[in-house]
KOLNUDO-527037 format. One record per residue: residue in three letters; y, x negated, z of N, C-alpha, C in turn. Coordinates in steps of 0.05 Angstrom, whole numbers, plus 5000, padded with zeros to 4 digits. Last residue first. Example, Ala and Ser with C-alpha at 12.3 -4.5 7.8 and 13.67 -1.06 7.14 Angstrom:
2
SER495547435142497947275143500147425157
ALA488647365156491047545156493447365156
***
This chain:
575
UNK654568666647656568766654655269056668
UNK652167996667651568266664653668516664
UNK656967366659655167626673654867846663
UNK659167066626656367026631655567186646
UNK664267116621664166926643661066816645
UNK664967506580666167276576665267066595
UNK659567896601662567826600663567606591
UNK654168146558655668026583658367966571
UNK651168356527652568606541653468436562
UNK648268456458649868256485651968426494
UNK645268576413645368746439646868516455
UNK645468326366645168576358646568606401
UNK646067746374647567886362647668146371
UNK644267706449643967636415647067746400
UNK641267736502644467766497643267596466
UNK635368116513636667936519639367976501
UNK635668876528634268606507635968396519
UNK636669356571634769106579633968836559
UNK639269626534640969636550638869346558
UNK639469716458637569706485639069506506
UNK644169806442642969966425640269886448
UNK649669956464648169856473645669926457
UNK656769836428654970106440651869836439
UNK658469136435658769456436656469676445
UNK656868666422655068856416656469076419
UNK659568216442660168176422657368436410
UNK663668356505661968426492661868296463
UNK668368286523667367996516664168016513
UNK671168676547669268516563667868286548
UNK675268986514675968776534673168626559
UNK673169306487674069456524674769256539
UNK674069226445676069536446675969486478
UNK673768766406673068756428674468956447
UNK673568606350676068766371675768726398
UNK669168356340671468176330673568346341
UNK664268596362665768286369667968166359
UNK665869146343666069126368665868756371
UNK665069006289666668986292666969016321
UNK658668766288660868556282663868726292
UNK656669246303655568996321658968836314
UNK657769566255659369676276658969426298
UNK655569286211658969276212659669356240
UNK649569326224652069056233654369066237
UNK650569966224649169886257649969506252
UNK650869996174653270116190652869986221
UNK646769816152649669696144651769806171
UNK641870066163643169786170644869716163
UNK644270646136643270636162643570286176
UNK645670446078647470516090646770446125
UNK640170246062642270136056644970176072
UNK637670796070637570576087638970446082
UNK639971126036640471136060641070856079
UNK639870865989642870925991642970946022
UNK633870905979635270725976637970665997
UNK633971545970633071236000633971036002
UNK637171535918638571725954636971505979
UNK633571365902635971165905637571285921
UNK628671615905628671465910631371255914
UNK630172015869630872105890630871815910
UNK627671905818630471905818631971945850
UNK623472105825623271885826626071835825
UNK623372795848623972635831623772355833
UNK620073165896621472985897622272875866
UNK617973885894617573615893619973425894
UNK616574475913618574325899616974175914
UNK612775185886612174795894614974725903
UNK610375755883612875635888611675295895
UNK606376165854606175955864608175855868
UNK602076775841604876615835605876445857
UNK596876805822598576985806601176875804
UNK591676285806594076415825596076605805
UNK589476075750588676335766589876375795
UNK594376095688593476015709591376285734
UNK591176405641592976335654591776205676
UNK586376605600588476375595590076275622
UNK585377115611585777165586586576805588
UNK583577175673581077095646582177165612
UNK588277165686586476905693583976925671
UNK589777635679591177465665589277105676
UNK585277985714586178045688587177775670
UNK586777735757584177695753584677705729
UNK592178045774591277725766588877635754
UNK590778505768592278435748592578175746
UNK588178575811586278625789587578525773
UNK588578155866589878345853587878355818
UNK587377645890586277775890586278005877
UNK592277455910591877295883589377455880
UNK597477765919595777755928593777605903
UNK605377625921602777685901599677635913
UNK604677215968607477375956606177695942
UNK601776735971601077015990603177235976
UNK604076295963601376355950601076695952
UNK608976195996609076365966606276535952
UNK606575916041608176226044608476376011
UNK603875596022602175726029604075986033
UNK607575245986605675415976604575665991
UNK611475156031612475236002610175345996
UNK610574786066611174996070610875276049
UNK610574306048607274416056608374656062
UNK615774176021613074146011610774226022
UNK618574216075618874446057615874466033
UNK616873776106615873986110616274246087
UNK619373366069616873426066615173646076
UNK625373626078623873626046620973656048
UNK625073406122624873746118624973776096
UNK625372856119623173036140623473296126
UNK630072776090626872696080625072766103
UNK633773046127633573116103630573026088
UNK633772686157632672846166631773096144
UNK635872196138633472186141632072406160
UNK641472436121639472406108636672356115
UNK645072586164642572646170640972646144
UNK650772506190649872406164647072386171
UNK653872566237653772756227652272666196
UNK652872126276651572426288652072646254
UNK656171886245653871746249652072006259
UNK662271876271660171896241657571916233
UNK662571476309662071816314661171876285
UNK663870976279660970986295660471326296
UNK667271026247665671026229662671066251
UNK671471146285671171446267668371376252
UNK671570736309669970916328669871156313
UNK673670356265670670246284669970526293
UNK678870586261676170596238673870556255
UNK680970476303680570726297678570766279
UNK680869976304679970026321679070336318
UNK684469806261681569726264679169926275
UNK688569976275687370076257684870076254
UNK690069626316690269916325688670096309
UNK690069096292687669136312687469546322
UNK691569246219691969146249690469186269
UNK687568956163689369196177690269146213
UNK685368796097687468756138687968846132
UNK679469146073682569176077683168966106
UNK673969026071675468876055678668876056
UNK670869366110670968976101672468856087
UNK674069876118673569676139672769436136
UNK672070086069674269986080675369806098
UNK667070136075667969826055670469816066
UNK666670486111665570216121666870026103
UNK668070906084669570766105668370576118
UNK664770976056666970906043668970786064
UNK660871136086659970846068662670826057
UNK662671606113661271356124661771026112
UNK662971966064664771836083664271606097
UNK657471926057658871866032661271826050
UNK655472216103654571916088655971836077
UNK658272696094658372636114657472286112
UNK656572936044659872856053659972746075
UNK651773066045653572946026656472816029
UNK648573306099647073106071648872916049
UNK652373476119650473276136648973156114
UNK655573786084657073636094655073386119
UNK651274136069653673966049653873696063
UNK649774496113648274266098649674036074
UNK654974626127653174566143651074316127
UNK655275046077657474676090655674576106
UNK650375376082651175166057653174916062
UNK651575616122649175426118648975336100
UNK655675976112655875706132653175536132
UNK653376126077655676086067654975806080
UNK650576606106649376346093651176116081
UNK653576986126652676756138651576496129
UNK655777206056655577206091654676936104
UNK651776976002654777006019653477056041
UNK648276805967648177065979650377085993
UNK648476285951649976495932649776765953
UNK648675765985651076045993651176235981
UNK644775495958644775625985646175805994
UNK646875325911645075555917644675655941
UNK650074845933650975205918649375285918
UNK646274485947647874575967648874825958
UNK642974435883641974625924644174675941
UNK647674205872646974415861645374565882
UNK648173685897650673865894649074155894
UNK643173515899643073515920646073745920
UNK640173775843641173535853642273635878
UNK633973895815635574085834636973845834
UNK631274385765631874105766633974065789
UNK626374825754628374765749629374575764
UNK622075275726621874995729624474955734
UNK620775775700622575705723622475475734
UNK622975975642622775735646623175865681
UNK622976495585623976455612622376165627
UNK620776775531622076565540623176455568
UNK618377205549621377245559623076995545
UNK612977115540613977365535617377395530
UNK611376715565610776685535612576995527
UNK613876715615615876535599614176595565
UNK610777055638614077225632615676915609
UNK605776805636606777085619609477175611
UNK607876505671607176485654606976495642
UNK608476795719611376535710610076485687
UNK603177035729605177255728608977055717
UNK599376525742599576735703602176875712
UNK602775945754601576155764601976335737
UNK608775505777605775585763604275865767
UNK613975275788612675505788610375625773
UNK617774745821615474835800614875095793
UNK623274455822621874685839619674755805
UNK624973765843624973995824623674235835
UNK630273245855628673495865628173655840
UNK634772935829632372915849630673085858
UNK639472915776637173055789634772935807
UNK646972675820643472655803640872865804
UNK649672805850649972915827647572885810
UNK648972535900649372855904649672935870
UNK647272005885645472275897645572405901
UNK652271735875650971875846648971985857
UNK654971705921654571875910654071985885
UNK650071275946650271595959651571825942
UNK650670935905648071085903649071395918
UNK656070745922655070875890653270995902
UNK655270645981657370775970656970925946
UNK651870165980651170425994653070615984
UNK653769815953651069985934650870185951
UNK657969665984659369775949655769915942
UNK655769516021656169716031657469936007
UNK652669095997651569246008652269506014
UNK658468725984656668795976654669095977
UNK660068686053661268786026659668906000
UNK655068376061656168686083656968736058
UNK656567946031653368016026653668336039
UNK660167756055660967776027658467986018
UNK658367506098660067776105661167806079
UNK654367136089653567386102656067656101
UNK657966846069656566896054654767156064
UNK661266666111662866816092660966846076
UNK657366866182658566596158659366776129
UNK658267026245657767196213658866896186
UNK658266726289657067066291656967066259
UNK660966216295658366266294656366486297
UNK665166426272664266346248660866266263
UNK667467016286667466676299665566696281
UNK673067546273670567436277669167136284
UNK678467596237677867606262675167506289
UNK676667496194678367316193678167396233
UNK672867906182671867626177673567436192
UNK676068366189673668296209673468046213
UNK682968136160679768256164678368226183
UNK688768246193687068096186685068286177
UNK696468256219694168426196692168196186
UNK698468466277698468186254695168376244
UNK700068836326701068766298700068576266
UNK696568666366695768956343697768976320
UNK698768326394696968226380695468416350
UNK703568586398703968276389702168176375
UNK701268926443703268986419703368776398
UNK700468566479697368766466699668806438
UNK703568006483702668216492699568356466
UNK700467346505701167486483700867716495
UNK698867016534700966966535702067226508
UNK693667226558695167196570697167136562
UNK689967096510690967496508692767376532
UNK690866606504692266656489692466996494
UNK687666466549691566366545691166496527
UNK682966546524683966716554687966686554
UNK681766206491681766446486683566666511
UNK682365696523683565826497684266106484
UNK684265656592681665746570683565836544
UNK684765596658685665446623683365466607
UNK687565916720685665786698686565796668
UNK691265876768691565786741688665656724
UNK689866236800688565996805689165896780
UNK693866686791693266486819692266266821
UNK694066876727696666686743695966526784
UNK688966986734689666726719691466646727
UNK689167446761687267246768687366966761
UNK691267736726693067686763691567406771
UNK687867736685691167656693692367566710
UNK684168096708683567726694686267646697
UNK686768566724685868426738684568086738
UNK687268716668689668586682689168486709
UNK682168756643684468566633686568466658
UNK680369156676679468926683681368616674
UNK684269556665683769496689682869156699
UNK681869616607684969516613685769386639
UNK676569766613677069436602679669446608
UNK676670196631675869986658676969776634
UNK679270476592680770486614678870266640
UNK674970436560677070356549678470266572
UNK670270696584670370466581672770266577
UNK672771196578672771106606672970876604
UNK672571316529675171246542675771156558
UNK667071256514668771086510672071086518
UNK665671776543664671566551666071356543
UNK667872126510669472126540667971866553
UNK665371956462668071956470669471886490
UNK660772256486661072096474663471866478
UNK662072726498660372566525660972256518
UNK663372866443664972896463663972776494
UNK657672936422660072716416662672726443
UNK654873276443653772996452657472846448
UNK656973766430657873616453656673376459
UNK656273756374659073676387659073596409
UNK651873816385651073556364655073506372
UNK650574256395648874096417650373776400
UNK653174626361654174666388653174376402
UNK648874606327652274456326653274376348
UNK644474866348644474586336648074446335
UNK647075396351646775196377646774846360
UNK647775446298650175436313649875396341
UNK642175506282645075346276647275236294
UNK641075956316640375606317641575406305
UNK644276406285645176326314643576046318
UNK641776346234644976196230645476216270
UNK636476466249637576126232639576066242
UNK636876966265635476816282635976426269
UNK639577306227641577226241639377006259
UNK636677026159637377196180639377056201
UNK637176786097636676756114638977006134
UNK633976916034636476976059636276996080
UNK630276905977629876796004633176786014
UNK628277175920628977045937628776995966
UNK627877465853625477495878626477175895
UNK630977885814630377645832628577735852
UNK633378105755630778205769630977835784
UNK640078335731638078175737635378295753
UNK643378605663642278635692641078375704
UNK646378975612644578765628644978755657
UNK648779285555649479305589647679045592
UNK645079645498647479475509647679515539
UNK642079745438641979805472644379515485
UNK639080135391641879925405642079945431
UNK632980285370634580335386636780065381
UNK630680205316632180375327633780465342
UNK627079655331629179745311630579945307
UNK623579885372626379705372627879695358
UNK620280305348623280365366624280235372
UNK617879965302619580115293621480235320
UNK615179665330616579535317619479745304
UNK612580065363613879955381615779735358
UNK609080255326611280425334612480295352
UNK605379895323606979925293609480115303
UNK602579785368604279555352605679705338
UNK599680335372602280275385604480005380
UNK596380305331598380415323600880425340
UNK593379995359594479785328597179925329
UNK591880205406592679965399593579925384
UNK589280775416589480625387592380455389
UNK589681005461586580945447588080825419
UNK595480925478592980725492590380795484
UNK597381295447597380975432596180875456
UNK594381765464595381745439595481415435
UNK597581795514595181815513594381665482
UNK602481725503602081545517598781585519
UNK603982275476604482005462602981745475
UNK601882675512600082595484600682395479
UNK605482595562601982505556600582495533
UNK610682685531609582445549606682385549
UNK608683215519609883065493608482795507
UNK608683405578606483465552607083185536
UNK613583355602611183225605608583215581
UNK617283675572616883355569614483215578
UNK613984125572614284065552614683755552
UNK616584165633612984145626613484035590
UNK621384255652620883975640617083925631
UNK620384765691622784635669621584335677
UNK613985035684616384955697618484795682
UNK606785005701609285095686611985085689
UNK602284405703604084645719606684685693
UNK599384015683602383935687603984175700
UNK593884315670594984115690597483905702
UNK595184655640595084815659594984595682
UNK598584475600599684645606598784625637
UNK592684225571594784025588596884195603
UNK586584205566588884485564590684315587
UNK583283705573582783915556585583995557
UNK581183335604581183565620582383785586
UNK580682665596579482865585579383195590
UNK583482435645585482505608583682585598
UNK583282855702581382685680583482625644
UNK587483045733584582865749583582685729
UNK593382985704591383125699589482915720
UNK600382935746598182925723595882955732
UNK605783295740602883275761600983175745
UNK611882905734609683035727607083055742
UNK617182705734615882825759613183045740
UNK620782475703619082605692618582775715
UNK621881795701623181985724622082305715
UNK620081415666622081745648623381975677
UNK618481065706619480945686621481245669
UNK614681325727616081155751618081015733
UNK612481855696613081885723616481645737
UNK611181585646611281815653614581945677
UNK609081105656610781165638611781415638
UNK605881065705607380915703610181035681
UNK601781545696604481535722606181305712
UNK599281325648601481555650602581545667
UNK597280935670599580815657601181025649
UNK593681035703596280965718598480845702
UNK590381405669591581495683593681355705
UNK588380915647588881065621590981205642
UNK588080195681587280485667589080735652
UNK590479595672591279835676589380085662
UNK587479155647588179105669589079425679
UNK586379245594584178935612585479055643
UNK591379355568587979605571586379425589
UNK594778985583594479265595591879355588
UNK593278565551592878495573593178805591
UNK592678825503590978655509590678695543
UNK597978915498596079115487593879015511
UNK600078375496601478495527599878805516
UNK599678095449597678005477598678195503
UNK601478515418598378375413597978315442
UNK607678405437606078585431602978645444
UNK610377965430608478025444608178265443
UNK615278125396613577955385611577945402
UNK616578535424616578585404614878425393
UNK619178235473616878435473615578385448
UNK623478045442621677825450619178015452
UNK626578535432625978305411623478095425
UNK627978655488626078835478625678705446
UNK630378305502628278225517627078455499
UNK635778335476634178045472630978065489
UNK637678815491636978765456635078595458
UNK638478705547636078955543635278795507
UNK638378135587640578285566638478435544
UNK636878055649636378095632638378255608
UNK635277385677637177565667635577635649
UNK630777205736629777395707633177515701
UNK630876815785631376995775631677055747
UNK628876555855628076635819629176865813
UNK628376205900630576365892630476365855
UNK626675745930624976115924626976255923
UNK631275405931628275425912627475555916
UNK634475535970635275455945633175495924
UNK632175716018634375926014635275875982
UNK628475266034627275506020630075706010
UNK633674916044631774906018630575126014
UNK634975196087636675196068634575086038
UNK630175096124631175456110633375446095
UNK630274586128628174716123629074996105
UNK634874546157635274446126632174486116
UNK633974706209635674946186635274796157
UNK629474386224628574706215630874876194
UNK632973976231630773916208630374286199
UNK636273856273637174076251635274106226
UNK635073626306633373826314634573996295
UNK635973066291633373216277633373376288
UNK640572976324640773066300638473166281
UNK638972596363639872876364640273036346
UNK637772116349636072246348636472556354
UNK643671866357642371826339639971966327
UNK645472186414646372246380645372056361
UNK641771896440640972196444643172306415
UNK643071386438640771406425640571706431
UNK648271336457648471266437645871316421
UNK647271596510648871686488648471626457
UNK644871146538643271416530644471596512
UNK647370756534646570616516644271026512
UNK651070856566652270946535649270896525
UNK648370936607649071196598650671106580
UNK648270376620645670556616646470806605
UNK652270166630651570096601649070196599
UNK654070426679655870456648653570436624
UNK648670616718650770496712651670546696
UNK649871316742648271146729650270886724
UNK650071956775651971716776649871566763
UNK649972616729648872346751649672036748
UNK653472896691652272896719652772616740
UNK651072646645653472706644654072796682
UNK644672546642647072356641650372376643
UNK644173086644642772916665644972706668
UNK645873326599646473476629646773176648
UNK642273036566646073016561646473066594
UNK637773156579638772916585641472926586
UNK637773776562637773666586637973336592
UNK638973676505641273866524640473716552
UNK634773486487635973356500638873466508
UNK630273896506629873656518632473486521
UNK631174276469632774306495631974096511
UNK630273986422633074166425633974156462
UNK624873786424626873666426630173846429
UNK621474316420621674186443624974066444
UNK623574546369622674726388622774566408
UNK623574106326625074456326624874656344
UNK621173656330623773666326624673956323
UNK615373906350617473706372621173766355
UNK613974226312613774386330616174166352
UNK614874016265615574196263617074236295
UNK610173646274613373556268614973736269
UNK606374056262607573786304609773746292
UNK606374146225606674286240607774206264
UNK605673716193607273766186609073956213
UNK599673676211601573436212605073496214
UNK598274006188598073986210599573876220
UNK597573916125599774116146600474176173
UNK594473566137597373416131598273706140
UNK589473746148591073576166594273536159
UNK587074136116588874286133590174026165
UNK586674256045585774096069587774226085
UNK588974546006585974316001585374256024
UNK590075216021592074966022588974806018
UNK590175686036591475676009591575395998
UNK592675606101590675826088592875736051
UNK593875396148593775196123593175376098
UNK594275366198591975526192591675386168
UNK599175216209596775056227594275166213
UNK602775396173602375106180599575026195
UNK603075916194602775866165600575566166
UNK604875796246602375896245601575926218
UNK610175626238608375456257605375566243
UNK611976156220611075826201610275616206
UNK612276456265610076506237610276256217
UNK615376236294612476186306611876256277
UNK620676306268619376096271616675976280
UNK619276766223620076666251618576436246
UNK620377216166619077026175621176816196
UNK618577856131620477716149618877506158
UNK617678086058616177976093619177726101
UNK620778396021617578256015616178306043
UNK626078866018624478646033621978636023
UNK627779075957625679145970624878915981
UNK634079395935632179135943630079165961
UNK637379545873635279595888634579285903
UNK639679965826640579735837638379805864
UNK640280155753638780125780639279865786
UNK640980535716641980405725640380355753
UNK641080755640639380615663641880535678
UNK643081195599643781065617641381005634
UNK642781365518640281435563642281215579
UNK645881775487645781465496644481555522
UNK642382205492641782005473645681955482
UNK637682425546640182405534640282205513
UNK630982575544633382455552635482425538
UNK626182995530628983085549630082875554
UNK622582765500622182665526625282735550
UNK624883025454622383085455621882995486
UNK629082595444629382895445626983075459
UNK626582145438628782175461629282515458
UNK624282175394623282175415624382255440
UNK627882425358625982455360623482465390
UNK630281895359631782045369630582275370
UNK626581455334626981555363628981745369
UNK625481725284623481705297625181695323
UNK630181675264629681895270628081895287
UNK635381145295634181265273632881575279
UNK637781095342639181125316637681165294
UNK639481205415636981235387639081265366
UNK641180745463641580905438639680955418
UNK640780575520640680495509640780745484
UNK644480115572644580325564643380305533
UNK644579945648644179865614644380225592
UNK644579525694645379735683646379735653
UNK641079265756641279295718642779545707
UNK637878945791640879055796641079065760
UNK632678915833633778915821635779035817
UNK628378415884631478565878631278625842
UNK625378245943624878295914627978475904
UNK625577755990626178015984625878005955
UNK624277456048624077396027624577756009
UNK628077176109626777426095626577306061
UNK628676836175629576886140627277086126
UNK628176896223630176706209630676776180
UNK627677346282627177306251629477126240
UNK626777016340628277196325626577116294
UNK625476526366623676816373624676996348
UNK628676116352625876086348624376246362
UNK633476336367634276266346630076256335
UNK633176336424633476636405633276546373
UNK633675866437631176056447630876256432
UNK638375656429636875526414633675736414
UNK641476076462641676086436639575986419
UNK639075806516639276086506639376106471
UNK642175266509639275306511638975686502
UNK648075506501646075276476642675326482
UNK648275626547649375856533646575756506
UNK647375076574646175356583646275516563
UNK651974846566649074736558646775066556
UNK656875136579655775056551653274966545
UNK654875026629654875286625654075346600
UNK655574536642652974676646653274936627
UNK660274396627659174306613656974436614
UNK664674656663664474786637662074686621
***
């Protein structure tokens, strides 16, 4: 069953980095409605054939551009948009080993090691380092869950409050149309893509006899009216201020809507996902099945020391005493580590100092899911304009809770790429560290112990903060060059708002780190060496396989016998 599963995983992980992962899309969804109450516009609204109350409603989404995993390889390598083109480069190899090689590199060790006869303490010690490093090959999805959280802008709009803000821009939105739109695409615009009108308009707004260039037909009259008014206040500016003060004040308009421009991910993410999982359960389970084995030779070997003691009656302290005591006898009596432990492995100042350590790993981790650490920038004239215009801000402040919910607002699949990421960035550490204090400061019985020791070591595959600070930083070189491009910065309407003031990109996506983020590092590392002594100290104070290991899992199978790595028997041999 195991090939097969490997197999299915390699396949999947293949489709997952040919396929389309995520899409960027433009949306709106508004339904509004709005009323003439004085004369002038009812007037108008009469004159432009619309109903008085007008209903708007429009719901709409228009894909931007689809994007694979080779296309952000190739974002990355080209750099285009970008000061220099090593660090993206940089960014790109990283990209390219933890999201493309490593996946199926280590499906195939798992294979290898699960297979092939090896000694014991070589194939944990390959276990133990293929789920420590097995876990970056999820860097690419927490790549597309950040972009799924921060290129995710959106404009409410409630019609009274945005046509009041207009109102006071005016002057500079006069300005910036005659600078930027000609006389004939602001009739199609107002006319046509805005009054739904369907008008033929004229080659020249100088052509004279409007009849004969709007064609005859039901709704020519609206068209007419349409082109004089709109002809009409784009040569005289002032007087379109003065009638735009007066149709807000006229109209009542009620309903609201939104305008977003986001990022949802495709089925090519959530199937790599779901190899990525797939690859990260079955390490554990090799895992596992590796420590049961072990379990079942230390019982073997126990009672083979046994038989061995009652023939040649040997006399050892430690040895009389698992010989005169059952296992039941001994998994009864309630101690700590400390109390279990030899005073020449951990002195009560070192194991007060664990404690300690593991109370800062605990807070920090989780005042880092509530704190602001992350921000998303957005510069550029088109975020610029809408904030002197809209009031509107897209600057906004991310904590590690709040990205995780943004990730799911789209529903479906993404859902699962929101626990997914929850639970490897937040819940998954934060368990960890709580169950480590537990483990220093509660007695509990050797059965208990024991359970804690191997729930807090398997743990360990699933708390990928420091993969999390890889795909933050790729998200940082990622971020511009795919947004820069959204908006063509070349566009006349940028040029336009670049030489009134604005920035000269039209529209720019950043996120950055907070200094505040620094205690999530903190929290890691703190956590990452805490958990690699508690787990050293508690395999020498249980000693689960009965060899008189005081190291457990092998973190290098060839170092000499120390704290961290000793892999002989009670007797002094190699196990």
């Amino acid at each position: 069953l195991v090939p097969i599963i490997i197999v299915i995983t390699h396949l999947n992980f293949a489709y997952g980095q040919v396929a389309d992962m995520w899409y960027l899309y433009f949306g709106v969804d508004f339904q509004g409605s709005f009323e003439a109450t004085s004369l002038e516009t009812k007037l108008m609204f009469d004159g432009l054939g619309l109903k008085n109350p007008f209903h708007v409603d429009i719901d709409m989404i228009e894909p931007l551009d689809n994007f694979t995993y080779g296309a952000a390889i190739n974002k990355l390598w080209k750099a285009r948009g970008l000061e220099g083109k090593t660090v993206p480069r940089i960014a790109c190899i990283i990209l390219i080993l933890f999201s493309g090689i490593w996946p199926h590199l280590k499906l195939l060790l798992l294979n290898f090691y699960w297979h092939v006869p090896v000694k014991q303490s070589s194939r944990t010690t390959a276990f133990y380092w293929l789920s420590t490093f097995g876990k970056f090959s999820i860097a690419d999805v927490f790549v597309v869950c950040a972009l799924v959280a921060v290129c995710n802008l959106n404009i409410d709009l409630e019609p009274e409050s945005v046509l009041h803000r207009i109102e006071r821009e005016v002057p500079l939105i006069i300005k910036i149309m005659e600078a930027s739109v000609d006389e004939k695409t602001a009739l199609d615009d107002v006319c046509n893509d805005l009054l739904h009108l369907n008008c033929s308009l004229p080659n020249s707004t100088k052509d004279g006899f409007l009849a004969t260039q709007f064609g005859i037909g039901l709704g020519s009259v609206s068209c007419t009216l349409c082109y004089d008014v709109v002809t009409h206040y784009y040569e005289n500016p002032a007087a379109l201020e003065n009638i735009v003060d007066k149709l807000v004040d006229g109209i009542d308009s009620s309903g609201g809507g939104i305008v977003t421009l986001r990022v949802a991910g495709l089925r090519g993410i959530h199937v790599f996902c779901v190899a990525v999982l797939t690859s990260l359960i079955l390490g554990l389970i090799m895992e596992v099945y590796d420590h049961i084995a072990k379990h079942e030779h230390g019982r073997y070997r126990l009672k083979r020391d046994r038989r061995g003691s009652r023939m040649f009656q040997i006399d050892s302290d430690a040895y009389t005493e698992i010989s005169m005591l059952t296992e039941a006898d001994a998994d009864s009596k309630y101690a700590t580590l400390y109390q279990r432990s030899s005073e020449n492995v951990i002195r009560l100042r070192s194991y007060i100092l664990l404690v300690l350590l593991s109370a800062i790993a605990t807070a920090s981790t989780a005042w880092g899911m509530f704190a602001p650490t992350m921000i998303r920038e957005v510069p550029g004239s088109i975020p610029n304009i809408i904030n002197e215009t809209l009031a509107y801000d897209f600057d906004y402040e991310y904590s590690l809770w709040s990205l995780t919910n943004v990730v799911g607002e789209k529903g479906g699949w993404d859902i699962f790429l929101m626990y997914l990421f929850g639970f490897f960035c937040m819940f998954g550490p934060l368990i960890r560290a709580s169950l480590t204090i537990l483990q220093l400061v509660l007695p509990l019985n050797r059965s208990q112990q024991k359970l804690l020791l191997h729930v807090i070591d398997f743990l360990g595959v699933f708390c990928a903060l420091d993969v999390l600070f890889i795909s933050l930083y790729l998200v940082d070189v990622e971020m511009p060059p795919i947004t820069n491009t959204i908006i063509d910065p070349r566009a006349k309407f940028c040029k336009v708002l670049h030489r009134f003031g604005f920035p000269e990109a039209c529209l720019k996506i950043e996120f950055h780190t907070l200094p505040y983020f620094s205690v999530v590092a903190v929290g890691w590392f703190t956590l990452a060496v805490l958990s690699a002594f508690v787990t050293k100290l508690e395999y020498h104070a249980l000693d689960p396989y009965k060899d008189g290991d005081r190291g457990g899992p092998y973190f290098c199978e060839r170092c000499p016998s120390c704290f961290w790595d000793s892999h002989r028997d009670r007797f002094g041999n190699d196990i």
